[in-house]
C-alpha positions as CSV (number, residue, x, y, z in Angstrom):
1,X,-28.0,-17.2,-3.9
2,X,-26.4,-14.5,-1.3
3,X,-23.9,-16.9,-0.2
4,X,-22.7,-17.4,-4.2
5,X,-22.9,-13.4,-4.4
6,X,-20.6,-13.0,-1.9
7,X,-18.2,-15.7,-2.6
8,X,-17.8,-14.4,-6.2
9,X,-17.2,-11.1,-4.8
10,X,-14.4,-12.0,-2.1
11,X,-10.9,-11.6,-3.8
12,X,-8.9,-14.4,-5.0
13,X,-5.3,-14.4,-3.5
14,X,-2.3,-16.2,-3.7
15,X,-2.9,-19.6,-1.7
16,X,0.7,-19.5,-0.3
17,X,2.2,-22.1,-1.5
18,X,2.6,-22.3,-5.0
19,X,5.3,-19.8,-7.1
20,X,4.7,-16.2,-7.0
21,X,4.4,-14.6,-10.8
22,X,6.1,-11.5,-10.7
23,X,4.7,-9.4,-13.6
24,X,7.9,-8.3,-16.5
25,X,6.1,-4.7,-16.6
26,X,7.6,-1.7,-18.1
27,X,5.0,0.4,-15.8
28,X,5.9,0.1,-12.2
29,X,3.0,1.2,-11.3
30,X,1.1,-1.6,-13.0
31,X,3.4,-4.3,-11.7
32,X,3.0,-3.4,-8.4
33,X,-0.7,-3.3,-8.7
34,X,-1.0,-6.9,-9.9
35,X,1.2,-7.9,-7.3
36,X,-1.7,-6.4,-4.7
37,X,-3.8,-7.8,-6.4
38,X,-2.5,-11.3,-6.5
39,X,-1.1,-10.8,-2.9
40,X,-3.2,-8.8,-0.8
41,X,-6.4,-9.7,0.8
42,X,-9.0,-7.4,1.4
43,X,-8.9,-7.8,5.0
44,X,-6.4,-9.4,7.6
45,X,-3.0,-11.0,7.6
46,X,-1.5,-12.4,3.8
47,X,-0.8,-16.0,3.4
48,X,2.9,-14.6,2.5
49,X,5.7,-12.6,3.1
50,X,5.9,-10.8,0.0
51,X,2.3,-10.1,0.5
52,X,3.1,-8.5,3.5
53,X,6.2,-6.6,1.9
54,X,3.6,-5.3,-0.9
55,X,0.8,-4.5,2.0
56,X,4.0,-1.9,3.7
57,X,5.2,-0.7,0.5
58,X,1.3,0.3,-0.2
59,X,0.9,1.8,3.3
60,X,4.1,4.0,3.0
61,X,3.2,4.8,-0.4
62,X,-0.6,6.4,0.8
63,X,1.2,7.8,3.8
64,X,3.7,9.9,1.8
65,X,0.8,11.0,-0.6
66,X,-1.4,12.4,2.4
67,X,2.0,14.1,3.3
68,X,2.8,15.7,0.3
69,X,-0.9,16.4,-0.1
70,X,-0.2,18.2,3.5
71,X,2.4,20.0,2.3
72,X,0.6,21.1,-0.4
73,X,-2.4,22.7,1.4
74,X,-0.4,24.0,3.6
75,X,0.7,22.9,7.4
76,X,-0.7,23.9,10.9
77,X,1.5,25.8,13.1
78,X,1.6,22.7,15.0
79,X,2.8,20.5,12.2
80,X,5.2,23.3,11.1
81,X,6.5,23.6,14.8
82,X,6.9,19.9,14.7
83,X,9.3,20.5,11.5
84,X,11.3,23.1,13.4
85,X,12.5,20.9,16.0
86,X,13.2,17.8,14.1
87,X,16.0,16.8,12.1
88,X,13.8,17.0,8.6
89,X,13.6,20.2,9.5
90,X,16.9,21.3,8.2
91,X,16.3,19.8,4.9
92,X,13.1,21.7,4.2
């Protein structure tokens, strides 16, 4: 019975092969969570490029929300400093 519990629980992916359906979404948002969801495994490498597209467009996504959430609370000297001397640092 554990090894059916767990196997219901992993997350069905794309298999690799067959077409990918690319949701017709009004919501962005939405469309690129189903595309996760179809394409993304819970743990190591996808079976496809795309997935791996979606994978880097979901990790510079949460990366630029822990910036701005930075920015919001407010930078360290250090992390300020580090904006003085680079070139972002003349557009902020």
């Amino acid at each position: 019975m554990a090894e059916n519990e767990k196997e219901s629980k992993e997350k069905m992916i794309h298999d690799g092969v067959s077409l990918i359906n690319v949701p017709d979404e009004e919501d962005e948002g939405k469309a690129f969570q189903m595309l996760w969801d179809d394409l993304v495994p819970s743990s190591g490498t996808a079976q496809t490029a795309q997935g791996e597209m979606i994978w880097i467009a979901g990790r510079v996504q949460y990366e630029f929300r822990q910036w701005l959430y930075e920015l919001g609370r407010g930078f360290s000297k250090n992390v300020r400093r580090l904006f003085e001397i680079s070139y972002i640092g003349q557009w902020i």
